[in-house]
C-alpha positions as CSV (number, residue, x, y, z in Angstrom):
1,X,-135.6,-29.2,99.8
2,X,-133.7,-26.4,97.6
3,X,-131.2,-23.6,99.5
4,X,-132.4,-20.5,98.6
5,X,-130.7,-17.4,97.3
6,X,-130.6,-14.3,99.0
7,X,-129.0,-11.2,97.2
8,X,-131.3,-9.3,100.5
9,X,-129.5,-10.9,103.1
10,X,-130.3,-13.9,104.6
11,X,-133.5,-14.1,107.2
12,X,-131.0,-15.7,109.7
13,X,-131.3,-12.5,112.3
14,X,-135.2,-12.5,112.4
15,X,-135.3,-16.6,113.5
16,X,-134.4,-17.1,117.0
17,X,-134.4,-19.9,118.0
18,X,-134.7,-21.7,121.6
19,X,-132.7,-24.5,122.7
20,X,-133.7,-28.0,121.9
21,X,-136.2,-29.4,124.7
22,X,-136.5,-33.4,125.5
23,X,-139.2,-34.6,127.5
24,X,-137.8,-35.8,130.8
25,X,-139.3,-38.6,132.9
26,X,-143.0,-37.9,131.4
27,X,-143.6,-34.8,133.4
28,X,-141.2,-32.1,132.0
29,X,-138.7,-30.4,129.4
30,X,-135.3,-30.2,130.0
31,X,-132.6,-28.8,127.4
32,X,-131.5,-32.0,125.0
33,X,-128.0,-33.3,125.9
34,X,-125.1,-33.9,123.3
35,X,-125.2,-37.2,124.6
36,X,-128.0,-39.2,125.8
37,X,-126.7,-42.2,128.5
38,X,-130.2,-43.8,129.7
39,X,-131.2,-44.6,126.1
40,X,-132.7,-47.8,124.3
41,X,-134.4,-49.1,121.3
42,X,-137.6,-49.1,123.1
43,X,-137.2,-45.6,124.3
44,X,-139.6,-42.9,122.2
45,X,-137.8,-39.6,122.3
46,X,-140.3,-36.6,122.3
47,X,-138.5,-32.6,121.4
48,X,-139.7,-29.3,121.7
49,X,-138.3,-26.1,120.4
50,X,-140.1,-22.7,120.6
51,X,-139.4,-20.2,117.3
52,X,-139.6,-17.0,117.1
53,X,-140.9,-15.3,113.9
54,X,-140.8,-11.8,112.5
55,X,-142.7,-12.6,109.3
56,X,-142.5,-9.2,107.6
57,X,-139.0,-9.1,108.4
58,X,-138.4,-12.4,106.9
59,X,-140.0,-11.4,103.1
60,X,-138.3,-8.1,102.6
61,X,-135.0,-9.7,103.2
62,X,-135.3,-12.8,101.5
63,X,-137.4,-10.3,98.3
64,X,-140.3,-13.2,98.6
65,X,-143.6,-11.4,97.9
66,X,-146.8,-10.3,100.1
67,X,-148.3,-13.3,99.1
68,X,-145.3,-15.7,100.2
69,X,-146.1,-18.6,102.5
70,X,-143.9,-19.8,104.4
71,X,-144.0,-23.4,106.8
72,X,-141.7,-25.1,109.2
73,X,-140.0,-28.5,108.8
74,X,-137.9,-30.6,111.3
75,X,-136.1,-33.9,109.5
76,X,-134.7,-36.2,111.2
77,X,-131.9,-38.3,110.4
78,X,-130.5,-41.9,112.2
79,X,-126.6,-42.3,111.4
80,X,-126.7,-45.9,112.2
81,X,-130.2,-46.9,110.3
82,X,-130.0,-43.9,108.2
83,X,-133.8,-43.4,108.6
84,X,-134.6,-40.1,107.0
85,X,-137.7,-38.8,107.8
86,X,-140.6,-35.6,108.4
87,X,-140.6,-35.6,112.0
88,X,-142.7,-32.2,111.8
89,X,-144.3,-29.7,109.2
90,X,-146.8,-27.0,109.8
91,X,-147.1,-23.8,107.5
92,X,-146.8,-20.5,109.5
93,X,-149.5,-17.4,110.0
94,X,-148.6,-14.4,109.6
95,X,-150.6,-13.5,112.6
96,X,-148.1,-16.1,114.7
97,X,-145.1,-14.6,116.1
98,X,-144.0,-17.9,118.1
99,X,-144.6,-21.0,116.6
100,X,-144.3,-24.5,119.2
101,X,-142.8,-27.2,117.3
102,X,-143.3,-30.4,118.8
103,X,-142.8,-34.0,117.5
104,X,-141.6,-37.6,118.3
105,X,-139.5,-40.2,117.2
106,X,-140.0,-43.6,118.0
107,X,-136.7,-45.5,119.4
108,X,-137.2,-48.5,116.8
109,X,-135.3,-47.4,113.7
110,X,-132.4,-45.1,115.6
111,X,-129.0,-45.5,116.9
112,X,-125.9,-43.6,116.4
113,X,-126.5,-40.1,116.2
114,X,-129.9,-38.3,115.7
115,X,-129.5,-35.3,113.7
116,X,-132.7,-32.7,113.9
117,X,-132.8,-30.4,111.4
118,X,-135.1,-27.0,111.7
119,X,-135.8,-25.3,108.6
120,X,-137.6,-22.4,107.4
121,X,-139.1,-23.0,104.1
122,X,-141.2,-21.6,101.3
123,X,-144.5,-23.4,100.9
124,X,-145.7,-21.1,98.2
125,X,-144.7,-17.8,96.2
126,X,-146.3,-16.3,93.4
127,X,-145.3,-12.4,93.4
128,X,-141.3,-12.7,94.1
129,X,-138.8,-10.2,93.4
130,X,-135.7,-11.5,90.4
131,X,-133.6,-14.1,91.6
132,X,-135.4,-14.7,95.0
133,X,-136.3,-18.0,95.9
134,X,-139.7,-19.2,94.3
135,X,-139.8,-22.7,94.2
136,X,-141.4,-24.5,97.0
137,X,-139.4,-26.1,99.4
138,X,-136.6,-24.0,99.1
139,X,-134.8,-23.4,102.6
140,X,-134.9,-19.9,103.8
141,X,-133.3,-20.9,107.0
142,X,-132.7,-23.8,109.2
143,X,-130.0,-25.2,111.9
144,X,-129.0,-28.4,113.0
145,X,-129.2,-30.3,116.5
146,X,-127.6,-33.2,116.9
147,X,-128.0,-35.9,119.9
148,X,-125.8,-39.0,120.2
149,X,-127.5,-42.0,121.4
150,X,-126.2,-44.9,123.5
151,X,-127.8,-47.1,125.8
152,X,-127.6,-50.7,127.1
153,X,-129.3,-52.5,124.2
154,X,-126.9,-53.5,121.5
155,X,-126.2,-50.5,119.1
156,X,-128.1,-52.6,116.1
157,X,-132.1,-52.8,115.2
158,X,-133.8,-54.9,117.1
159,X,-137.8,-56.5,116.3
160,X,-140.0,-58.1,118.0
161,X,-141.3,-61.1,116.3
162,X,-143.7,-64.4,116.9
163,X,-140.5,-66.6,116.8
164,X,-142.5,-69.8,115.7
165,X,-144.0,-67.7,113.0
166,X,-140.7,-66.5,111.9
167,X,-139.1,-69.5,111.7
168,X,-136.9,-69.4,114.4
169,X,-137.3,-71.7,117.8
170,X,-139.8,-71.0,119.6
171,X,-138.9,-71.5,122.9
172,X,-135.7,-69.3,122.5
173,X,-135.5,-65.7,123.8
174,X,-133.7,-64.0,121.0
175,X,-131.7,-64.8,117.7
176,X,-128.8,-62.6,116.0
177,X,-129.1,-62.7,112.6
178,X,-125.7,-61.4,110.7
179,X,-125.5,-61.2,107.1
180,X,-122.6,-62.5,105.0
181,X,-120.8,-59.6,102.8
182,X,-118.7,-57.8,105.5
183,X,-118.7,-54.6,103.1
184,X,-122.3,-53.8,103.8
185,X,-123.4,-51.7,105.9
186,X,-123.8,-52.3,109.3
187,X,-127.1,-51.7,110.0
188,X,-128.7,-53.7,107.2
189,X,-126.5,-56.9,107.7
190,X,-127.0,-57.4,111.8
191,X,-130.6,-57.4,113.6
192,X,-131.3,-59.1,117.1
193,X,-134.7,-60.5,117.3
194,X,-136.8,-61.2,120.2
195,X,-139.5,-63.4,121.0
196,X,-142.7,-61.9,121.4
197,X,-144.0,-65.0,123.7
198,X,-140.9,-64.3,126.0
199,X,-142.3,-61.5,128.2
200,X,-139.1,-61.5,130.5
201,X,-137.0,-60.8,127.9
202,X,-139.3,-58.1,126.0
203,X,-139.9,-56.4,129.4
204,X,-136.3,-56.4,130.1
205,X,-135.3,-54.2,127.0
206,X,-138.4,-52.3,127.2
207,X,-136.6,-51.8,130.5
208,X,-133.0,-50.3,129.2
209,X,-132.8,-47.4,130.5
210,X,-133.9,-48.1,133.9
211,X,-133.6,-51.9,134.2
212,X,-134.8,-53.8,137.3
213,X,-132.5,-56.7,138.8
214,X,-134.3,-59.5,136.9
215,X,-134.3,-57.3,133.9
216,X,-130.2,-56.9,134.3
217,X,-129.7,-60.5,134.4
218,X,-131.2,-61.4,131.2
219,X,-129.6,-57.9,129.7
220,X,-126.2,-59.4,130.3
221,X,-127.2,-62.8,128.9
222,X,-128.0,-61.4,125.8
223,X,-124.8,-59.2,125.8
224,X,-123.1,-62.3,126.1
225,X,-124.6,-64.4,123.8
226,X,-124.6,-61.6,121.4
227,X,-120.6,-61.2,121.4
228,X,-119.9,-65.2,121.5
229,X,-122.0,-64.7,118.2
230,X,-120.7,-62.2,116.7
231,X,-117.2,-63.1,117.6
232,X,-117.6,-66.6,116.3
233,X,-119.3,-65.4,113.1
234,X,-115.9,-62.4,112.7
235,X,-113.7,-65.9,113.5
236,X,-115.1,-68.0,110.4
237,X,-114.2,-64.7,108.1
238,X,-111.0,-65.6,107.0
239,X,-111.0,-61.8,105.6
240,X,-110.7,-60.3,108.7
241,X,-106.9,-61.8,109.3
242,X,-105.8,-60.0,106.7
243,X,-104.7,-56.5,107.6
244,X,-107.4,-54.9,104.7
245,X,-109.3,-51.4,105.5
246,X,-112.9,-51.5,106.0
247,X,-115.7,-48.6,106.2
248,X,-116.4,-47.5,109.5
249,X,-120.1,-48.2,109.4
250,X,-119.5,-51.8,107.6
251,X,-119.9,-55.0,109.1
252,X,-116.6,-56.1,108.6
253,X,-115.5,-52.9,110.6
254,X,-117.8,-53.6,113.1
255,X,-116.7,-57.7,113.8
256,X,-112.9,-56.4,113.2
257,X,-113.3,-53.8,115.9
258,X,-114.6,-56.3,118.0
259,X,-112.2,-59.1,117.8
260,X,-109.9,-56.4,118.3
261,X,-111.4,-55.5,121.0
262,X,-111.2,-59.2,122.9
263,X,-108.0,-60.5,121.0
264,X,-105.9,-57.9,119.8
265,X,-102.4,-58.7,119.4
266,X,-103.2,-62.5,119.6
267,X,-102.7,-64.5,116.3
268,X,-106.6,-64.9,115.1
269,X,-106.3,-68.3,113.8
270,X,-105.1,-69.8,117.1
271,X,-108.0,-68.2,118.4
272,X,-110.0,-70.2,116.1
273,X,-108.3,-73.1,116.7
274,X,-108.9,-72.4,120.5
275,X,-112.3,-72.2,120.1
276,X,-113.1,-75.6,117.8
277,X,-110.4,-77.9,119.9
278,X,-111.3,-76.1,123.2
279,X,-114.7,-74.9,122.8
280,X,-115.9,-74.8,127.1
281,X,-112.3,-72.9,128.0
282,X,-113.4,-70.7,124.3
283,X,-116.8,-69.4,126.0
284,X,-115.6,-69.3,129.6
285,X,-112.8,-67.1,128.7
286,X,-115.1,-65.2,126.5
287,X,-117.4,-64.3,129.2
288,X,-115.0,-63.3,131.4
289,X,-113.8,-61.0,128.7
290,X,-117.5,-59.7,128.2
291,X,-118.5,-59.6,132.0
292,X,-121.5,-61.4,132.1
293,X,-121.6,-61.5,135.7
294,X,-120.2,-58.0,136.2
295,X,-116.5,-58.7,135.9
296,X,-116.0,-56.2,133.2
């Protein structure tokens, strides 16, 4: 979408727009948080906003002629997946002084922070004064909401596959998968895959947000296993000893912060060494360090 000129003022005054509305426990509405705690990849996150239109108002100040139509667009955008995409679009009527935008977003593809952009755009405009905006999809107006996402699933995408199909073992629960150049980004080099013969463990991350006991046992398996991995994996890159700057949505980034995290101010290669001479005492102390049974 095109900004738009205005040499009449910008439309912002005749927009007014209501809070940001997130459907709460399947029955009702309540104003979208900055933050949103009791969140997972499984979760589907469902917004409503209510607009307020003064049509007229909006062409005489922006010059777009009687004939100007106008629509409303909401994109969202995923700062860990960076999935970009229309999460709503319906053209306006002149008739409509309140428009209800409503839309959802499937938990599948998102992490980080969810940025929900509401814009104001010109479908079509054949009669507009000089310099005016004419050209479709040009932004008359919009205004950004932005929620940040956390949960107890692992901040990285997550499928569910047929495991034997895959290639993976198909008795296992889950596999990490990492990728190799530690300058990619993070969310194309790591996915955690689950079984989709292993009921438990679907049903316990369908189960984030509000997990039942059996559901937090196999959570903080996962958790576990998922750091011994990904800590072994940051271990082998000799790389990440060296005292080199990484992007903050990189892998390498990522696996540094982490064996920060667990081993900072130790001397990495001892850790390594640790870990191949010592490999029981490696995991137990691991563990510990995670909390896998609530320790931490």
């Amino acid at each position: 979408m095109t900004q738009a000129g205005f040499p009449y003022g910008r439309p912002h005054a005749k927009c007014v727009m209501a809070d940001v509305w997130l459907l709460h426990d399947g029955n009702e509405y309540l104003e979208a948080p900055l933050y949103l705690t009791a969140w997972d990849y499984h979760t589907k996150l469902r917004f409503r906003r209510q607009l307020q239109v003064n049509f007229e108002s909006i062409k005489q100040e922006s010059g777009i002629g009687i004939d100007g139509q106008l629509g409303i667009v909401v994109s969202a955008f995923s700062t860990m997946t960076w999935l970009r995409s229309e999460a709503f679009h319906a053209l306006l009527k002149e008739d409509e002084a309140q428009v209800d935008v409503h839309f959802e977003i499937g938990g599948e593809e998102l992490g980080g922070d969810l940025r929900l952009r509401t814009a104001l755009v010109l479908h079509r405009n054949e009669t507009s004064a000089p310099f005016t905006a004419h050209i479709p999809g040009s932004v008359l107006w919009d205004d950004l909401h932005v929620v940040r996402l956390q949960g107890d699933a692992p901040l990285f995408p997550i499928s569910v596959v047929d495991f034997e199909r895959a290639g993976f073992a198909s008795n296992a629960g889950w596999y990490l998968l990492i990728g190799s150049d530690l300058d990619a980004p993070l969310h194309a080099s790591i996915r955690l895959y689950l079984n989709a013969n292993h009921s438990p463990v679907v049903a316990a991350f369908q189960n984030a947000a509000a997990p039942r006991p059996e559901d937090q046992v196999l959570l903080r398996a996962v958790k576990a296993d998922v750091a011994r991995v990904m800590v072994e994996h940051a271990l082998n890159e000799d790389d990440l000893r060296d005292e080199g700057e990484w992007d903050t949505e990189s892998l390498g980034h990522a696996l540094r912060s982490l064996l920060t995290r667990y081993y900072g101010g130790e001397d990495l290669a001892q850790v390594n060494e640790r870990r191949v001479s010592h490999p029981s005492d490696f995991s137990a102390e691991l563990f510990g360090k995670v909390g896998v049974f609530g320790g931490a």
